[in-house]
N, C-alpha and C positions, 0 to 999 in steps of 0.2 A: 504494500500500500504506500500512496506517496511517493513512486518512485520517479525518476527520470525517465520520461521516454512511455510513461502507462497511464494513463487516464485516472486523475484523483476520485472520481468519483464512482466508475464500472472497472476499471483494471484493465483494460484493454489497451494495445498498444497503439500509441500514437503520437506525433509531432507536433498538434495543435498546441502553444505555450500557451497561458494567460497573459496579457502583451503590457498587463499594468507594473506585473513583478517578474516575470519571467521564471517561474521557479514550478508553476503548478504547470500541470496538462492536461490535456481535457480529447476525447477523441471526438467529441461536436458540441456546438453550441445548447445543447440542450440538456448535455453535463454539465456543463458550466453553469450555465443559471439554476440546477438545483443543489452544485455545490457551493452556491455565493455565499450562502451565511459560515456554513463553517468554513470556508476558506479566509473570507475577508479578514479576523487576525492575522493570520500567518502572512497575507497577504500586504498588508500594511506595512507590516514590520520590515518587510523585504524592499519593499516599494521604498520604503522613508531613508535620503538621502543622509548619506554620514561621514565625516572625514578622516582620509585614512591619517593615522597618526604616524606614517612612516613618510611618506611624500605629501600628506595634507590635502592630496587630490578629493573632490565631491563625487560622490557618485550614491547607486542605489545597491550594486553590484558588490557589497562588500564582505570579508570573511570577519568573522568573530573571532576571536579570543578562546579558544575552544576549555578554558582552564578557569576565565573568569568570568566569561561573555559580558566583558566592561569597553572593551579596545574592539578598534576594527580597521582593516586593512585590505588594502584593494589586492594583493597578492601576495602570496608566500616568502618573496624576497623580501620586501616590506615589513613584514611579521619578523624576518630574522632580523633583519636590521634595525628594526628598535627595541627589540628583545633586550637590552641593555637599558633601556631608559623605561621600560615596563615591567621588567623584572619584580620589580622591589612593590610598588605597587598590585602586581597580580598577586604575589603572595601576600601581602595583607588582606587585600580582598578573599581569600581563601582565607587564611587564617580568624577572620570575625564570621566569616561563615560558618565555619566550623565550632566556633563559638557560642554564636546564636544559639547551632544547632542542640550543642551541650546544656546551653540554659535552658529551651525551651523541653526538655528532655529532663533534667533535675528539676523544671516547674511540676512538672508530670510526675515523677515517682512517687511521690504523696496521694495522688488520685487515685481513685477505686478501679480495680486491674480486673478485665475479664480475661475465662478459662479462653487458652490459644491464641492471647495477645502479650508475645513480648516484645515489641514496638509499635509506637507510635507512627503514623506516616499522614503528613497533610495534602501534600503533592502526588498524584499518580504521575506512572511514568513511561506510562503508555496511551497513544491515543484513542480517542472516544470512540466507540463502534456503532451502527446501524442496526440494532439487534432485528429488525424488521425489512429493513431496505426493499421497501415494496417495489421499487422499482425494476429489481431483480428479481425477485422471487413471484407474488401472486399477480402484482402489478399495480400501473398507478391506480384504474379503474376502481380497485378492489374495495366493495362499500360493506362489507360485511363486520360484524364486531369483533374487535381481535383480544386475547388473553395471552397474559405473559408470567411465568412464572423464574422469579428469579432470586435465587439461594445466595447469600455475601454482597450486600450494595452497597460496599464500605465505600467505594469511589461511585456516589451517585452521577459520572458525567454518561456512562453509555446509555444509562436510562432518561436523563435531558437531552442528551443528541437524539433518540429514536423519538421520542416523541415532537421534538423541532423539526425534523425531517418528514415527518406524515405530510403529503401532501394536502395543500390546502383544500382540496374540495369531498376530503375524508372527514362524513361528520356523522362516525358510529360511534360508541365508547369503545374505551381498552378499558380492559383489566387486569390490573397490578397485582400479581400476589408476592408478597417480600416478605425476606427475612436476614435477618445479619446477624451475627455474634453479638454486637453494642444495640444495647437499645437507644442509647442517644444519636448514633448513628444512622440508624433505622428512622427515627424523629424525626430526624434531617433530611434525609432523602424525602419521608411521606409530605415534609411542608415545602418542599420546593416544587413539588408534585401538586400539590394544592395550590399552591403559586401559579402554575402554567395553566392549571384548571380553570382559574379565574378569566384567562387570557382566552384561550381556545372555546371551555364550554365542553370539552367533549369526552375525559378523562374520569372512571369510576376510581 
């Protein structure tokens, strides 16, 4: 998924780029406009011009800092060559991260511990999936009522991605059945749920 050269949105292969960022690809226009919303962050971010701190040049086309993602550079040459003057700065930046990490982690061990949790995680670290992606599977058309049963929603984003993704002119309910280890966890997902409910109208 997300690859160079395969269709962000079907996986198919193809050369159509996004012409705003240059980083997505789409095999027709009709991927493209169902993958605008979740594209547009990544998209932005790419698109938004930044100078390289090695030559100073502007541009959109730039490499990160793969260690700090604070610095940015139009090429590899670049990246070495101020390697010396970023040095000292990247590892601080690492070092209070690391630190945070540690506080936010000593706030925590005083909290009440569920069975099969020994770490905390705030960030997923993998992207949001389509659990439904009608477009592939039954289809857009598909007006029937859909149920979804889904065990651990400790990272409620695949379950706000499928339901952001229903197309617009689907207006049966879904049905959520959840469960998680953390009951506060579970809280959280069911009111962000109830959040989007408000929005669409169409969610049990």
């Amino acid at each position: 998924m997300n690859s160079p050269g395969h269709c962000w949105r079907c996986e198919a292969a193809c050369t159509l780029q996004c012409s705003r960022c240059r980083v997505a690809f789409y095999c027709s226009k009709r991927c493209q406009k169902q993958d605008k919303w979740r594209h547009k962050p990544d998209c932005d971010a790419a698109a938004l011009k930044r100078e390289c701190m090695g030559c100073g040049k502007e541009d959109e086309d730039m490499l990160s800092c793969s260690t700090c993602q604070r610095a940015w550079y139009c090429s590899r040459e670049c990246q070495k060559k101020d390697w010396g003057n970023h040095k000292n700065k990247c590892h601080e930046i690492v070092q209070k991260t690391i630190q945070a990490a540690a506080k936010i982690k000593a706030d925590r061990s005083g909290a009440r511990q569920f069975p099969g949790m020994s770490s905390t995680y705030y960030w997923g670290n993998m992207p949001a999936v389509d659990l439904l992606n009608l477009s592939m599977n039954e289809g857009e058309d598909y007006s029937d009522p859909l149920a979804l049963l889904l065990c651990g929603v400790g990272d409620p984003r695949n379950v706000l991605l499928t339901i952001a993704s229903l197309p617009d002119v689907y207006k049966q309910k879904v049905t959520f059945v959840l469960n998680d280890i953390c009951p506060c966890t579970l809280a959280r997902t069911v009111l962000l749920l109830y959040m989007m409910d408000r929005g669409r109208g169409n969610l049990l």
